[in-house]
C-alpha positions as CSV (number, residue, x, y, z in Angstrom):
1,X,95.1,87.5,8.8
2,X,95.8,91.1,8.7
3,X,97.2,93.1,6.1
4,X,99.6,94.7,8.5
5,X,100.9,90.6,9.2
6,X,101.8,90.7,6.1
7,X,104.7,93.7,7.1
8,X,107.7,92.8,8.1
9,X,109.9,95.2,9.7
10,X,113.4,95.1,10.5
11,X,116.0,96.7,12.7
12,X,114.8,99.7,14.4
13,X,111.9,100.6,11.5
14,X,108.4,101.5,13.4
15,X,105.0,101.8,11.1
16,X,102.8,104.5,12.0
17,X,99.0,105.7,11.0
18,X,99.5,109.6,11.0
19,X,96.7,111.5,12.4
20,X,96.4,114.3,10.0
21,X,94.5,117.5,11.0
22,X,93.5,115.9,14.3
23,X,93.9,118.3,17.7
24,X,93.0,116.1,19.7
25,X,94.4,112.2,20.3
26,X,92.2,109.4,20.8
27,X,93.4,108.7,24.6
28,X,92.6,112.7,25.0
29,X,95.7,114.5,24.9
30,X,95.1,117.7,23.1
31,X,97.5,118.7,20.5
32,X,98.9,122.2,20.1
33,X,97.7,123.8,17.0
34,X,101.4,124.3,16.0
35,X,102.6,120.9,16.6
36,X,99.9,119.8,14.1
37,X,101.3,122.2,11.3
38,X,105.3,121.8,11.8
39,X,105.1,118.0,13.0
40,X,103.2,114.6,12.7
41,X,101.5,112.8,15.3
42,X,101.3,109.0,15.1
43,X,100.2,106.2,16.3
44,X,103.1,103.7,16.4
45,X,100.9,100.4,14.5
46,X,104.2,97.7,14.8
47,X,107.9,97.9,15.8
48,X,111.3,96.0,14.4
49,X,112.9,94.2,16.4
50,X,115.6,96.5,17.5
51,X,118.5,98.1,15.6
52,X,122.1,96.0,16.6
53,X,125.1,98.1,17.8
54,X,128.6,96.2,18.4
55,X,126.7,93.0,18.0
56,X,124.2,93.9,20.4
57,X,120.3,93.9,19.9
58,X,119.2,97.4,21.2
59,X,115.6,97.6,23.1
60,X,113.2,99.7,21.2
61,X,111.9,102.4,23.4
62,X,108.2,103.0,21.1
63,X,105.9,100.4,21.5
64,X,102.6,99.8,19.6
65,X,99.9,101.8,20.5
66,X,102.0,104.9,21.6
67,X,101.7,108.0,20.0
68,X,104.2,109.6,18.7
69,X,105.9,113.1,16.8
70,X,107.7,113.1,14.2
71,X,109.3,115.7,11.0
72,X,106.9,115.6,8.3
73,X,110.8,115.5,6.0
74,X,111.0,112.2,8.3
75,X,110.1,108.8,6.8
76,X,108.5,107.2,4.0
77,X,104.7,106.5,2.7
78,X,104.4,102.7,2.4
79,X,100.8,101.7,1.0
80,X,99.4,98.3,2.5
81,X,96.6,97.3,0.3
82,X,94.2,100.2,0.0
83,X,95.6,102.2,3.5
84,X,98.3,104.7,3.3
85,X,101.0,104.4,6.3
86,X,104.8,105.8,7.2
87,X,107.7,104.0,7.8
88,X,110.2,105.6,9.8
89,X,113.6,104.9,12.0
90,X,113.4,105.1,16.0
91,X,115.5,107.9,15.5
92,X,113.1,109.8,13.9
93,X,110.8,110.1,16.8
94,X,111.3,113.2,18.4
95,X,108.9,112.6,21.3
96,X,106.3,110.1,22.7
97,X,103.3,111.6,23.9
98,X,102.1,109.6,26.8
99,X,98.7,109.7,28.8
């Protein structure tokens, strides 16, 4: 069992690995040498369930895998044993970077 099985998220919470000082993503994309000083790329490790509105599950739109930017103001550092992650809202996303 993973560690990350041991996280549980709820509503619209995603956890994320930043990729710190990296310009260029794993899939290829290369990153802009601003966006790596003013925001945060991600990789988006699990997803809640969805956030409810008007007793209605909402769909997240991030899926695991994706990467993703975000404010470096946005979320919270969540340690899971010995690794160092982020936990953020959907809303906090404020792009998906797809290949």
């Amino acid at each position: 069992m993973s560690t990350l099985d041991n996280v549980i998220l709820l509503g619209d919470r995603i956890l994320v690995n930043p990729l710190r000082g990296d310009t260029k993503s794993a899939g290829g994309i290369v990153l802009p040498e601003g966006l790596v000083q003013t925001q945060i790329v991600a990789e988006v490790l699990k997803v809640g369930p969805g956030g409810v509105q008007h007793g209605i599950r909402l769909d997240m739109t991030v899926k695991v895998g994706d990467l993703v930017v975000y404010s470096p103001k946005s979320g919270m550092p969540i340690a899971v044993g010995q690794d160092e992650f982020v936990l953020l809202g959907e809303a906090n996303v404020l792009a998906i970077l797809r290949e």
